[in-house]
N, C-alpha and C positions, 0 to 999 in steps of 0.2 A: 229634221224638224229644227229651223232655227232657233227656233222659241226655247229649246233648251240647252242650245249649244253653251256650253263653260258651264252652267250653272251644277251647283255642289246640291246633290241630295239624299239624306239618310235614310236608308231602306233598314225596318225593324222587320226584324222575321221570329212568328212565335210561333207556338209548338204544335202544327194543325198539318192535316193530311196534304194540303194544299204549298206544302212548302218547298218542292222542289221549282212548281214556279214562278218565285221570288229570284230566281236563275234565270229565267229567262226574259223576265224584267229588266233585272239589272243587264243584261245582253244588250234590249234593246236600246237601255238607258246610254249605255255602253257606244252605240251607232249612232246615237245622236252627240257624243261627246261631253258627256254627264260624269261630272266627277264623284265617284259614288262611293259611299263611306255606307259598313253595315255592322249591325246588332245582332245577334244573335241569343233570344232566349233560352234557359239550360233548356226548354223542353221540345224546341227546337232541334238542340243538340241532338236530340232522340229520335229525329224522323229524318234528318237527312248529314249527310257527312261534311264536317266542316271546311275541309281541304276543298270543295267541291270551290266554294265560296273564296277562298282563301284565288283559289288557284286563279279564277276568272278574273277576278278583284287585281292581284296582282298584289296583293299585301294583305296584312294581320286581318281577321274579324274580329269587330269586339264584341266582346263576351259576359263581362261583371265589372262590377266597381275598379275591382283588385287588377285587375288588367290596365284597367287606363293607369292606375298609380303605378305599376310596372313601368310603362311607356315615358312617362314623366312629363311628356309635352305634350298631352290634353288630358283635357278633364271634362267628364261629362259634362259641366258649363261649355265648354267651349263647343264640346261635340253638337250638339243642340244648337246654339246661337250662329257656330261658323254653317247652318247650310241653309239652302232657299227651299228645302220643302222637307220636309217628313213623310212618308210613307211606309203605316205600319200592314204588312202583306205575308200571308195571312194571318186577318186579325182571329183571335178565336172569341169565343164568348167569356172565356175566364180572364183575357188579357184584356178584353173591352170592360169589362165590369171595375177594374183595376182602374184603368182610366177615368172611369164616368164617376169614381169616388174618390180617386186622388188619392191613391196607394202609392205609393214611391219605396217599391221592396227589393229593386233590383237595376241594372243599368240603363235598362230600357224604359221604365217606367220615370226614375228621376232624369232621365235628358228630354221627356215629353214633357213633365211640370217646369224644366228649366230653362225650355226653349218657349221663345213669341213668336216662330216662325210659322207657316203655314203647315197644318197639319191634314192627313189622309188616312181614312180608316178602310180598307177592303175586308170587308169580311167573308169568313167561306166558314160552315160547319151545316150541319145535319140541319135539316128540314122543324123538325119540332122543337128545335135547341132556336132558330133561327126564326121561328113563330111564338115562342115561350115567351110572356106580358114582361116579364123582367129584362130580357134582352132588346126586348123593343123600349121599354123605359129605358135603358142606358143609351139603344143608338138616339133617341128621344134627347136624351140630355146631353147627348158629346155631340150632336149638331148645334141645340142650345149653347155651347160655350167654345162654337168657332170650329168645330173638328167639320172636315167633309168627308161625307160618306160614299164609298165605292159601292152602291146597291149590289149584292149578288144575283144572280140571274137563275131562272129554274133550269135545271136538267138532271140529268143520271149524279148522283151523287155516287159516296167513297163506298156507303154502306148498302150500296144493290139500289136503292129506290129513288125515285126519280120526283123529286120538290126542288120550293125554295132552298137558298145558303150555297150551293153553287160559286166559287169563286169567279167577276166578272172576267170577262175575256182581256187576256194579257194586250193586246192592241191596244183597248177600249181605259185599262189602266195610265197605261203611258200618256196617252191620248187627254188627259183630263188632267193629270198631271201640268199637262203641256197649257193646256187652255187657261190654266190658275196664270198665266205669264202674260197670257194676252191684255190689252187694255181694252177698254169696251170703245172703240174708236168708228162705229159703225151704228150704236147705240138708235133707234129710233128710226133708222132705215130698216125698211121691207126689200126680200130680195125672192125674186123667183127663178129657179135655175131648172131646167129639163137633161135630160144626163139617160146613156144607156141605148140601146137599138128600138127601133119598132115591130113590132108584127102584124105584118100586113096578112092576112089569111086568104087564100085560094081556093081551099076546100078544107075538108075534116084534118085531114093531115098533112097540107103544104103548106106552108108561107113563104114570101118575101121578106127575107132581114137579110144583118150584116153582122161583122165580128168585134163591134163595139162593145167592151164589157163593161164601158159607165164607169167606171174609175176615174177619172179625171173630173167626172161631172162632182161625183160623188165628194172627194177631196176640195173643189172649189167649194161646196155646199158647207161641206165641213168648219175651212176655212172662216168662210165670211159670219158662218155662227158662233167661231170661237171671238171674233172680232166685234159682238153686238149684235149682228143685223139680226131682224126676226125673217127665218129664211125658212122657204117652204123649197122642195124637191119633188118634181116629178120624173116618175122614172120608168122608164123601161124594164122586161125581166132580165136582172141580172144574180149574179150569187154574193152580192156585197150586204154587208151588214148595215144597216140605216143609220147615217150620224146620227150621232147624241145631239139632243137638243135642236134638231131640223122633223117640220111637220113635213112626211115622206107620204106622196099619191101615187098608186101603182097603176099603168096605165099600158095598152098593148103598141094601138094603128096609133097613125099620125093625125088622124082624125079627134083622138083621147086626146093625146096632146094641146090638140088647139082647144080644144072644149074647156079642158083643166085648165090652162095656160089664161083665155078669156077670161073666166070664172074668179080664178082669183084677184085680177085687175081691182083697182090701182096697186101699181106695185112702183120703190123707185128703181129697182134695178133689174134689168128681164136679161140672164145668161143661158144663150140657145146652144149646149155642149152635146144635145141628145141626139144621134146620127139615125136622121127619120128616115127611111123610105122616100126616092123621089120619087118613087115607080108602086102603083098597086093593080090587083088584078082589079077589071070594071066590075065583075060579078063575084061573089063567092057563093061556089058551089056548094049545094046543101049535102051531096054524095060525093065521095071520091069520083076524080076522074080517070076513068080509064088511058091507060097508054096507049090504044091506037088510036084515039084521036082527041089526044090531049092539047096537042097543040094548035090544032083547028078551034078550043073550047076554050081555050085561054086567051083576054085580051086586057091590055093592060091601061091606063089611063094615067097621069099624074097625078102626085099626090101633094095635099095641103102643103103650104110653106109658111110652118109657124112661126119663123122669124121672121118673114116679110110680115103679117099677118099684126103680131105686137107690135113690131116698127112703125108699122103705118095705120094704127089704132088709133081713133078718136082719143082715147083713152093710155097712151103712149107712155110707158115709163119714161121717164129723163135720160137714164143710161141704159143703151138695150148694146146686147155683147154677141156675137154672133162667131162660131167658129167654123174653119174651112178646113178639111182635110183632103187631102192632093194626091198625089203620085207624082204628078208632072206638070211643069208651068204654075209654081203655086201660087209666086207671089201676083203676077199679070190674073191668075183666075182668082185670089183672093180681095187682089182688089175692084175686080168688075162687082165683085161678090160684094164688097163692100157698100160699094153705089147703089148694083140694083137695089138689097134689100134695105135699104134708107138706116141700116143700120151707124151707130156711134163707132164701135171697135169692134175690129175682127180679129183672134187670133189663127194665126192660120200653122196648120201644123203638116210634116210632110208624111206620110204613110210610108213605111218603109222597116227592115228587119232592125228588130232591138228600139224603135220607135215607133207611137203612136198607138194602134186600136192593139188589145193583148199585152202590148207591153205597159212595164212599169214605169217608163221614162219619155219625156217628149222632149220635139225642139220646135221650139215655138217661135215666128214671128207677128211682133203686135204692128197691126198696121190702124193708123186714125187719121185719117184727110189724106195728106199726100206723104204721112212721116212712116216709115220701117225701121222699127226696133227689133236687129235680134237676139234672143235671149239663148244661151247656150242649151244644150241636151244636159236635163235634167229630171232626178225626180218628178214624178205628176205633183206629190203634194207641196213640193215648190214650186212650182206652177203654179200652183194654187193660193197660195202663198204671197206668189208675186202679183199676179191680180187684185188680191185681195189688197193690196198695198195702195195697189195703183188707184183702186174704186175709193179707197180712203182720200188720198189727196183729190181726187176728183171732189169729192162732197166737200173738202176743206175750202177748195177753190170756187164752189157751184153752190153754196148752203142755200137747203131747202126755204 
């Protein structure tokens, strides 16, 4: 994740069941090349081991006042002012209440009053502590004065029972962390992206799919949402969690697609990542088919082709994006791919072990008229990333 590569962030950890992780935060923060400075409140100290911290970190935790005066070259001013984000994880209700009234009783609380940098509260604790009118009045007012808030999410909590206060998913933390960095450079553009397999049905219990897990779809979406755009997702089933901040429509055949895809029009940007079915069966059978003459009962028919379909729409987005995935001959099939379907940009990616559909990484080439750019094997959400870049200086250069 570019967005946070060098950048210095102080991760506060106070004393809540949820504190081992604040470790696996800072990991990830860690993989992105986050230089990460932390806190530790005593009651903290109480729930998880500090060496733990110490050890990953790769140097001291601070602790108390008295510790930065040990150290002699910082001082909770500086601790506070030298980073680009705060990040207190997890927050509890006793340490939020301290906040939301302007206690300064210990390390952690004077480098939040003495820092202007961008602040983050995750909170996680029990379900009726986490619905109580008092703890809603404080996240109420520490949004009021600039803090953002990491909503917790419902599930199984610490104490057996299953409500709100849930700390949010460690992914989904980073992840928003990350977005504070973006600039809103897409601001007022609509974007429609289809992402994930189709299911085409045969009978009660066969279909037609593929091994597209929608990750790439998903990650572009993500991207161009963090970037501004007001971005909708249609998707295939996949086991991915919905970006934040993208309206997400669950859709099966290749037929949903086009219907959804339609429906939302006008759109400025139409990105076709979703690996539809070109093959469906003519009929679907209302019974399973029997194996002896399955095959005599089965016939198949072509299936919609949503990206021609938008491309050549009365109703046409400006930029429609269209991707090819290959085995063989990508680039000569990517770009017939590109003419037929009157699409703008094709990425075209090559299917193969450690790339592409399953995996975490693509190698992508962007093909637009008669130019091939190729982009090395990387990360999807740089991929994604990179796109998103690209659609930027396209509007710079195209304003609506």
């Amino acid at each position: 994740m570019k967005l946070l590569k060098k950048k210095k962030i102080l991760v506060i950890v106070t004393g809540g069941i949820a504190c081992y992780k604040a470790l696996d935060i800072i990991r990830k923060f860690q993989e992105y090349e986050v230089e990460v400075e932390c806190i530790l409140t005593k009651n903290a100290g109480e729930f998880v081991n500090i060496l733990s911290f110490e050890s990953l970190l790769g140097k001291k935790v601070h602790l108390n006042l008295f510790s930065l005066d040990q150290e002699k070259n910082m001082s909770h001013i500086q601790l506070g002012r030298g980073c680009d984000a705060i990040l207190i994880v997890p927050c509890t209700a006793n340490f939020l209440a301290k906040i939301a009234n302007g206690v300064a009783d210990d390390l952690a609380t004077n480098v939040i009053l003495a820092s202007d940098t961008k602040k983050f509260i995750a909170p996680a604790m029990n379900s009726t502590m986490w619905n109580n009118s008092v703890v809603k009045k404080n996240i109420k007012y520490a949004k009021r004065i600039g803090f953002i808030i990491l909503k917790p999410k419902t599930g199984k909590l610490a104490c057996g029972t299953k409500g709100s206060g849930k700390l949010m998913n460690v992914d989904l933390i980073v992840d928003e962390v990350a977005r504070s960095f973006f600039e809103n450079k897409l601001s007022g553009i609509k974007v429609l992206v289809t992402a994930g397999p189709s299911i085409e049905k045969i009978d009660p219990v066969r279909y037609i799919s593929n091994f597209s897990s929608g990750t790439q779809g998903y990650e572009i979406a993500k991207a161009l949402s963090n970037f501004g755009a007001k971005t909708t997702l249609i998707s295939g089933p996949t086991n991915l969690e919905p970006p934040k901040n993208v309206k997400l429509i669950n859709v099966n055949s290749g037929k949903e697609f086009l219907e959804n895809a339609i429906e939302k029009l006008p759109v400025d940007v139409f990105i076709s990542v979703a690996a539809i079915s070109d093959w469906k069966s003519k009929k679907i059978n209302k019974q399973k088919i029997k194996k002896r003459n399955g095959l005599e009962r089965i016939q198949f028919s072509r299936n919609v082709d949503v990206l021609s379909n938008i491309s050549k729409s009365k109703r046409r987005p400006q930029l429609v994006i269209g991707f090819s995935a290959e085995t063989i001959n990508l680039i000569k099939n990517s770009k017939k791919k590109l003419q037929d379907k009157g699409c703008d940009w094709i990425l075209a990616n090559k299917v193969d072990l450690g790339m592409g559909f399953k995996s975490k990484k693509n190698k992508v080439f962007f093909l637009e008229d008669n130019k091939v750019e190729s982009w090395p094997l990387m990360k999807k959400e740089l991929v994604a990333l990179k796109l998103a870049k690209k659609i930027v200086s396209f509007f710079k250069k195209n304003k609506l």
